[in-house]
Jmol script that loads the backbone (N, CA, C; Angstrom):
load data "model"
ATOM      1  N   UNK A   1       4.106 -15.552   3.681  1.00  0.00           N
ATOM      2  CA  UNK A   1       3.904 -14.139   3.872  1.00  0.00           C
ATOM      3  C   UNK A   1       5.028 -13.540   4.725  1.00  0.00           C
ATOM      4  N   UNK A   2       5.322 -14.566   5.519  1.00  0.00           N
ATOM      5  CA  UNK A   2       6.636 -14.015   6.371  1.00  0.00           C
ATOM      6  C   UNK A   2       7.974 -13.737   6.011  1.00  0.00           C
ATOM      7  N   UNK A   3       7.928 -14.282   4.283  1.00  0.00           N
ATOM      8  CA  UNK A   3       9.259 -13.916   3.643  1.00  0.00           C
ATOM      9  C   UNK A   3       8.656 -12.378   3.287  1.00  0.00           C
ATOM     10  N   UNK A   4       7.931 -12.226   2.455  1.00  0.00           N
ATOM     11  CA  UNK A   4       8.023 -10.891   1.803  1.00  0.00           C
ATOM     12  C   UNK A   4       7.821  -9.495   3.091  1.00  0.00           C
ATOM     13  N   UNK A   5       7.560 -10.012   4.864  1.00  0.00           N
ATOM     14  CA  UNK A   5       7.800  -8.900   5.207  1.00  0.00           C
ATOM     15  C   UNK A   5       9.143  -8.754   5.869  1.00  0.00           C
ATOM     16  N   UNK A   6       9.910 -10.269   5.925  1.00  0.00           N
ATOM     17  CA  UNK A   6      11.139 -10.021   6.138  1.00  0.00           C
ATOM     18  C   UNK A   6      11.968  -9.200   5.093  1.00  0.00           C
ATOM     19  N   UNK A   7      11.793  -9.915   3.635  1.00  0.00           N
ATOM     20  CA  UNK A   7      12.515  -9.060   2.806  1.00  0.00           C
ATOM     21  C   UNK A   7      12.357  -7.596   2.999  1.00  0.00           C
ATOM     22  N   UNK A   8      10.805  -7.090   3.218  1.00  0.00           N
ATOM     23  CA  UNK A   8      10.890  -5.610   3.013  1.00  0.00           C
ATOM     24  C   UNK A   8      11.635  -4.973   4.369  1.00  0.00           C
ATOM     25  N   UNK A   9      11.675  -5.481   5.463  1.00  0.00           N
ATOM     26  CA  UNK A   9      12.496  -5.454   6.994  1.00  0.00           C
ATOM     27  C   UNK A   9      13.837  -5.041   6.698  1.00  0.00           C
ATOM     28  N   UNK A  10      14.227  -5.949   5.920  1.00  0.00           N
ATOM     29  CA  UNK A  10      15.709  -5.732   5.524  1.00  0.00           C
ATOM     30  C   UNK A  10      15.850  -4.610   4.563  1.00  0.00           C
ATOM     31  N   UNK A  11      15.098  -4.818   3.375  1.00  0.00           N
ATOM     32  CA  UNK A  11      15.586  -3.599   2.661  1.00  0.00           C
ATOM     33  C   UNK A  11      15.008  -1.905   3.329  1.00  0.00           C
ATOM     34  N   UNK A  12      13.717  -1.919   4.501  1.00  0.00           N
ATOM     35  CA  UNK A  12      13.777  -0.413   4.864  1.00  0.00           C
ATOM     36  C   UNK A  12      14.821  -0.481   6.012  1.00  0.00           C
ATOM     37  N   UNK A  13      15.724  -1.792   6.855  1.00  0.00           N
ATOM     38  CA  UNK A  13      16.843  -1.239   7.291  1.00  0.00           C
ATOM     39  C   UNK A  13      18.103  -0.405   6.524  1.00  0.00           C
ATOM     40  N   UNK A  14      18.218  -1.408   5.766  1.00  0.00           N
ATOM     41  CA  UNK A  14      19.370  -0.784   4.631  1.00  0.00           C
ATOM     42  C   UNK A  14      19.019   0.440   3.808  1.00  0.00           C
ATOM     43  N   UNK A  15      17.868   0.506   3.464  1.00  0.00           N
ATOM     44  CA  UNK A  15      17.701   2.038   3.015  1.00  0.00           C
ATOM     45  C   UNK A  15      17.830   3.354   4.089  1.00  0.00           C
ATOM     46  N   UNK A  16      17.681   2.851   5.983  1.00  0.00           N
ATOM     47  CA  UNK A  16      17.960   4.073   6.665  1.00  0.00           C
ATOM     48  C   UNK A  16      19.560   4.116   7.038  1.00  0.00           C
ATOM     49  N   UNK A  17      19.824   2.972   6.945  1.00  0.00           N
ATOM     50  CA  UNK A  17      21.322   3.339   7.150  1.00  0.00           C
ATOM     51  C   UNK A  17      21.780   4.059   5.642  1.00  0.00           C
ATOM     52  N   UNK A  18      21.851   3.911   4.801  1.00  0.00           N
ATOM     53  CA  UNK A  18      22.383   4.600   3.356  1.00  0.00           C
ATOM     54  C   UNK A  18      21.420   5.976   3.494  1.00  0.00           C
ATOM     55  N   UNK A  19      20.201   6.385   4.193  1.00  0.00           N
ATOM     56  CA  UNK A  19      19.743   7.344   4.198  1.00  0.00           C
ATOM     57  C   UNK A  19      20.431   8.397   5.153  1.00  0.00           C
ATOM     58  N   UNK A  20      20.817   7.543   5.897  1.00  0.00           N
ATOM     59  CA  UNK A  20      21.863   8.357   7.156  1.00  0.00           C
ATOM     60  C   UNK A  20      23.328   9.073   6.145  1.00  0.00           C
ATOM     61  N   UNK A  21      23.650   8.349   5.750  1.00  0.00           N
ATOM     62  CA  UNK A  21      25.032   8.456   5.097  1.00  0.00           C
ATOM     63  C   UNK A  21      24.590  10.119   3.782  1.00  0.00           C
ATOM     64  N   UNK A  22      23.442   8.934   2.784  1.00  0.00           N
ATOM     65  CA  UNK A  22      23.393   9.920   1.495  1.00  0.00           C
ATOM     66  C   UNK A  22      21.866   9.863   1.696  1.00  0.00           C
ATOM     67  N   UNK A  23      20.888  11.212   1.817  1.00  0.00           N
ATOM     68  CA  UNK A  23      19.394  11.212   1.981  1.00  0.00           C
ATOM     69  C   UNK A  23      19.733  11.346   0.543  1.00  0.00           C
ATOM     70  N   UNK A  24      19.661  11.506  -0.274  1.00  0.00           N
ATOM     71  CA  UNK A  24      19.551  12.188  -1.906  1.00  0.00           C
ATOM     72  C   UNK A  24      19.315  10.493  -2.731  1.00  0.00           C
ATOM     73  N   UNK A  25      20.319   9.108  -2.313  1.00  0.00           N
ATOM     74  CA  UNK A  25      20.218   8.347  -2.918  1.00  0.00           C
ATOM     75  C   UNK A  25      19.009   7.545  -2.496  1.00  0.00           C
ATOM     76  N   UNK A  26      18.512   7.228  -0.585  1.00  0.00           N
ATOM     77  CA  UNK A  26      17.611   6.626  -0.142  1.00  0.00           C
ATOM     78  C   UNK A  26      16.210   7.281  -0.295  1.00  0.00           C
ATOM     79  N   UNK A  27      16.333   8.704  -0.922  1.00  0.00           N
ATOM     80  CA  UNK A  27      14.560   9.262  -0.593  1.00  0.00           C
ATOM     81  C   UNK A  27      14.692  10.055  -2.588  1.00  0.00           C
ATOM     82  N   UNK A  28      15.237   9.274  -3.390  1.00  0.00           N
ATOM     83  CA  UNK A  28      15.228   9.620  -4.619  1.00  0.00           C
ATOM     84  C   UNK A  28      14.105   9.892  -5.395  1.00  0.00           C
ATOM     85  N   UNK A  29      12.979   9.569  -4.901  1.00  0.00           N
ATOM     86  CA  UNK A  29      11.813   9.597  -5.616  1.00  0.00           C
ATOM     87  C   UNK A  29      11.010  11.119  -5.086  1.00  0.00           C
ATOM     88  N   UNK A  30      11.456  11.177  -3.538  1.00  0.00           N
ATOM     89  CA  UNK A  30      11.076  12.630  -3.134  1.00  0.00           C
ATOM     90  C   UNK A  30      11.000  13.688  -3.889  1.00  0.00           C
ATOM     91  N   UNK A  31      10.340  14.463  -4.460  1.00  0.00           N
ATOM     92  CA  UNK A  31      10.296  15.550  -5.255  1.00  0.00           C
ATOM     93  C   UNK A  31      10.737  16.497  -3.940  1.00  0.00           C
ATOM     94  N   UNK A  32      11.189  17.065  -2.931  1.00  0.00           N
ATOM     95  CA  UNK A  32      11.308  17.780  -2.430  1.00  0.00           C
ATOM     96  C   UNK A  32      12.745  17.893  -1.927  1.00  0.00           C
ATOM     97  N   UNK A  33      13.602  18.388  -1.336  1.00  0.00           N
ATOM     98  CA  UNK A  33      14.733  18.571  -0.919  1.00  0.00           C
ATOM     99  C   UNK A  33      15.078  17.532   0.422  1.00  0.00           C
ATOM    100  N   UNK A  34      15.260  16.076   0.098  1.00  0.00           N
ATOM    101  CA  UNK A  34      16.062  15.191   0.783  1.00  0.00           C
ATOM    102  C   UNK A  34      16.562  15.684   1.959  1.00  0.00           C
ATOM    103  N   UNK A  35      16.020  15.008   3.425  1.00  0.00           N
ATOM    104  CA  UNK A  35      17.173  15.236   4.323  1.00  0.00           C
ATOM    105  C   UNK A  35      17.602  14.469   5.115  1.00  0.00           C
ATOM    106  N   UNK A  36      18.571  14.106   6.472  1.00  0.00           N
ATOM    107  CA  UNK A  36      18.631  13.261   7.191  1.00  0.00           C
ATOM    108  C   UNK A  36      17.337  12.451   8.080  1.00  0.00           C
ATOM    109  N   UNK A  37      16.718  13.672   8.428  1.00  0.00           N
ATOM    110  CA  UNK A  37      15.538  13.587   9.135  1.00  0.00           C
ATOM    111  C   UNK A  37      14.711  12.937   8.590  1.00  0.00           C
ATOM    112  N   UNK A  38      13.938  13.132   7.611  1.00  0.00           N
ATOM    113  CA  UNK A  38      13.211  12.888   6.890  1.00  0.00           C
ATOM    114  C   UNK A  38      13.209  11.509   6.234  1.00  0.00           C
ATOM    115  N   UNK A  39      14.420  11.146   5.932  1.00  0.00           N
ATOM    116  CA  UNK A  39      15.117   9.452   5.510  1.00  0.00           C
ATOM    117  C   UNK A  39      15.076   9.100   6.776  1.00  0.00           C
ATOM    118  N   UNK A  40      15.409   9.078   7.722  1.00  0.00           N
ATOM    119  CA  UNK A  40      15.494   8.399   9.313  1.00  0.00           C
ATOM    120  C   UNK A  40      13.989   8.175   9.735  1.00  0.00           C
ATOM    121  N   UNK A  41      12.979   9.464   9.518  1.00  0.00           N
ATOM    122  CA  UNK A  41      11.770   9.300  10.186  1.00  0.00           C
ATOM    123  C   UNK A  41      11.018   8.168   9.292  1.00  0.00           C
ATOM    124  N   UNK A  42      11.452   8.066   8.079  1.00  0.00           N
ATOM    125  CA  UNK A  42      10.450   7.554   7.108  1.00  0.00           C
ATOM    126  C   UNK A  42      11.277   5.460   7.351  1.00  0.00           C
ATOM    127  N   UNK A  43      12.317   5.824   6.836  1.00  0.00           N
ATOM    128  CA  UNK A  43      12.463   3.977   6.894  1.00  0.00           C
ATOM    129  C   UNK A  43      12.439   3.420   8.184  1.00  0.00           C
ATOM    130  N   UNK A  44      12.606   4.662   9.430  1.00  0.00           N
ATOM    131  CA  UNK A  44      12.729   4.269  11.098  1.00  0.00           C
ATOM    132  C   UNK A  44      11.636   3.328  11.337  1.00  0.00           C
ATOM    133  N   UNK A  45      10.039   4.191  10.179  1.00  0.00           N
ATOM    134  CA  UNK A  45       9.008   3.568  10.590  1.00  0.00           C
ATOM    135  C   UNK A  45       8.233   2.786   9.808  1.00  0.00           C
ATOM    136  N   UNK A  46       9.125   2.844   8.876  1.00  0.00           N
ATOM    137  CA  UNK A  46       8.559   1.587   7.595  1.00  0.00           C
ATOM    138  C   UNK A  46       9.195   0.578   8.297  1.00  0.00           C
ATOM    139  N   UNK A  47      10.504   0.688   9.153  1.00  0.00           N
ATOM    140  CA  UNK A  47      11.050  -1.070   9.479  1.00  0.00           C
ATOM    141  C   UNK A  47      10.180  -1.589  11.121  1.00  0.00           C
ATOM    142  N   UNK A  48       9.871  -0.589  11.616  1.00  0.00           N
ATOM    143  CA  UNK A  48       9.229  -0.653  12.889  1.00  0.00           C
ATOM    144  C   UNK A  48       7.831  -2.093  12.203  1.00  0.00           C
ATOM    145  N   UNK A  49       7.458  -0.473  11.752  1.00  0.00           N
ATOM    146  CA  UNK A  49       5.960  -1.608  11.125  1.00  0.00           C
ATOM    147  C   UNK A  49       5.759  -2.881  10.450  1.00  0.00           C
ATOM    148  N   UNK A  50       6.815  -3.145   9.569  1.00  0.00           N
ATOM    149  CA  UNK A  50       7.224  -4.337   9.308  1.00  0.00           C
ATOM    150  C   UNK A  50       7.921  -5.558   9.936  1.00  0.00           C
ATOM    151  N   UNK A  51       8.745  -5.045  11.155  1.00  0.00           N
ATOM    152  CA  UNK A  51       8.937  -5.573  11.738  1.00  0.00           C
ATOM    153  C   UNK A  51       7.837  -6.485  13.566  1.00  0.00           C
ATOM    154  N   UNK A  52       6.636  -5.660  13.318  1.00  0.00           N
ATOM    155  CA  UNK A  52       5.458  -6.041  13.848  1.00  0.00           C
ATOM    156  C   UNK A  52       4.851  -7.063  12.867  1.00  0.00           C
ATOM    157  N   UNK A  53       4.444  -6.783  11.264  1.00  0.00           N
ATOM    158  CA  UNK A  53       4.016  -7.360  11.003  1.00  0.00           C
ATOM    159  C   UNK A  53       5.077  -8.746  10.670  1.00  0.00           C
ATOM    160  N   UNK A  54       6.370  -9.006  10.218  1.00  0.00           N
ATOM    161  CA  UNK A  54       6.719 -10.301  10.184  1.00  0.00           C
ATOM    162  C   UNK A  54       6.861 -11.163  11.448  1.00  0.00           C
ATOM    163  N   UNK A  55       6.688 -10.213  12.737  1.00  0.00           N
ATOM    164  CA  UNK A  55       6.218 -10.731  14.001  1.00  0.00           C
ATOM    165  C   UNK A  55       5.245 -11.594  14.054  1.00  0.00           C
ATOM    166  N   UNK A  56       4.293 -10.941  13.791  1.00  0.00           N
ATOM    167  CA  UNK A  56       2.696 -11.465  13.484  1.00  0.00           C
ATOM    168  C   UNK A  56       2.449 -12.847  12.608  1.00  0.00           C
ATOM    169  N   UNK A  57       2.772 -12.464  11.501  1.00  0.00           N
ATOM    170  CA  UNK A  57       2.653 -13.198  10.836  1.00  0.00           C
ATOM    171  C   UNK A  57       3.827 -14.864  10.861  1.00  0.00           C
ATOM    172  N   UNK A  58       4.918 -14.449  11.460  1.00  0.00           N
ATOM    173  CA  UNK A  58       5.829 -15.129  11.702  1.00  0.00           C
ATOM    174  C   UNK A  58       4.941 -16.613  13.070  1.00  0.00           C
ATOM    175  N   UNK A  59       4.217 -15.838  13.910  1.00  0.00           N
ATOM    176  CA  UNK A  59       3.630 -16.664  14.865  1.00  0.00           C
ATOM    177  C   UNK A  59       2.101 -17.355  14.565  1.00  0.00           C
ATOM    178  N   UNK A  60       1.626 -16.509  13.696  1.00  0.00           N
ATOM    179  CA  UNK A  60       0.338 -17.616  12.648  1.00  0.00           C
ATOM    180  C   UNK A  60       0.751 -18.525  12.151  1.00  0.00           C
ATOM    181  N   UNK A  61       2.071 -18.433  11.333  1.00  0.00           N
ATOM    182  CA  UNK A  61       2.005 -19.680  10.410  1.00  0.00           C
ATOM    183  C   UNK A  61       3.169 -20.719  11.529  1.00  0.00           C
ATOM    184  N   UNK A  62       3.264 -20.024  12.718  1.00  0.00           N
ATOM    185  CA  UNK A  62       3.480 -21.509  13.726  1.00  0.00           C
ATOM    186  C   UNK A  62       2.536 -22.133  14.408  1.00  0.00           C
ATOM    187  N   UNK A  63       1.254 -21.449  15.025  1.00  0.00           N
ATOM    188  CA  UNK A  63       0.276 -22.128  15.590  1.00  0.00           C
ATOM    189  C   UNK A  63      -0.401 -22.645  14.347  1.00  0.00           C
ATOM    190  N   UNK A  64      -0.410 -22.414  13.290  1.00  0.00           N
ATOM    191  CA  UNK A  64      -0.866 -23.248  12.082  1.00  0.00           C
ATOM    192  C   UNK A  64      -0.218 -24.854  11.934  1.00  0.00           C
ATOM    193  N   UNK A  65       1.151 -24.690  11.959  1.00  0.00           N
ATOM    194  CA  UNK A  65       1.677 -25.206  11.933  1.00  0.00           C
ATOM    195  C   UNK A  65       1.430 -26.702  13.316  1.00  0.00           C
ATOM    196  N   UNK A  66       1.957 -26.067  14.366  1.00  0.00           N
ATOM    197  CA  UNK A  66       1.297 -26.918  15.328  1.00  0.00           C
ATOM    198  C   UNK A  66      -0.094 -27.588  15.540  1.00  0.00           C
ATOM    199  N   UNK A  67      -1.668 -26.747  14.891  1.00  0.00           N
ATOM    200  CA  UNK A  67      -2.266 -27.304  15.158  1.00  0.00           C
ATOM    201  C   UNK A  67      -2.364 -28.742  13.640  1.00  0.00           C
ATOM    202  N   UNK A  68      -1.598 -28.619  12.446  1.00  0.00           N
ATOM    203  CA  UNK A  68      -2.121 -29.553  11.361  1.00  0.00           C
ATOM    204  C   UNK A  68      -1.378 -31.117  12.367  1.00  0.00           C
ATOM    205  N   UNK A  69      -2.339 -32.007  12.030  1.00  0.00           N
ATOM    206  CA  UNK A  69      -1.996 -33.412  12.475  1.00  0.00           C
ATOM    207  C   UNK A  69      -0.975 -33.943  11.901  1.00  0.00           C
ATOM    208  N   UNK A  70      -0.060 -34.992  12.113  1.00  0.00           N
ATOM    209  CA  UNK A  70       0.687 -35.747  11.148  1.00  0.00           C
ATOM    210  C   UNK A  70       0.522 -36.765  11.116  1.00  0.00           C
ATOM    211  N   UNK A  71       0.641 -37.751   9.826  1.00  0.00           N
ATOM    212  CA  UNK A  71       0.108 -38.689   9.752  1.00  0.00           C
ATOM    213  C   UNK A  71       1.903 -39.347   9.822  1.00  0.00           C
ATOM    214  N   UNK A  72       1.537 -40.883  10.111  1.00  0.00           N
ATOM    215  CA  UNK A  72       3.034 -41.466  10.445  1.00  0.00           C
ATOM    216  C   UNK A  72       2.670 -43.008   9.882  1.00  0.00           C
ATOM    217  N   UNK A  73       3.611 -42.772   8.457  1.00  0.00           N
ATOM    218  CA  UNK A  73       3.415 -43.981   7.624  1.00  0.00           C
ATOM    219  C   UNK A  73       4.084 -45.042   7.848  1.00  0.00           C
ATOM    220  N   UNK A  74       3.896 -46.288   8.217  1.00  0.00           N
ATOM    221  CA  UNK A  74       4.723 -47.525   9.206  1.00  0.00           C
ATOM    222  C   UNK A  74       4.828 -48.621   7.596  1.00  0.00           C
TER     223      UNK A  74
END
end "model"
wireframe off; spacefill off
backbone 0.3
color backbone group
């Protein structure tokens, strides 16, 4: 799970930097008139939030990890 919120981490970074540059190419689906603001406020807080959750999830699947036993074949 911690890949797919890294992947999305990365791609709403890279969509606010290209939103900074061109709002028209990063907020294309917007039916409304594209702006800096608006691309900045939106991927600022799509990467925030994602970046909590691959937090999260990043530290479950280590105490998971730590608590499974290992077995040690001689």
């Amino acid at each position: 799970m911690e890949k797919l919120f890294g992947l999305m981490l990365l791609l709403s970074v890279f969509l606010l930097v290209v939103g900074v540059f061109s709002p028209q190419k990063s907020l294309f689906w917007l039916p409304t008139t594209p702006t800096r603001f608006k691309s900045s406020v939106l991927y600022l807080g799509l990467s925030m939030v994602f970046f909590l959750l691959f937090g999260l999830a990043l530290e479950v699947s280590t105490e998971l990890e730590e608590v499974t036993p290992t077995v040690q074949v001689q």
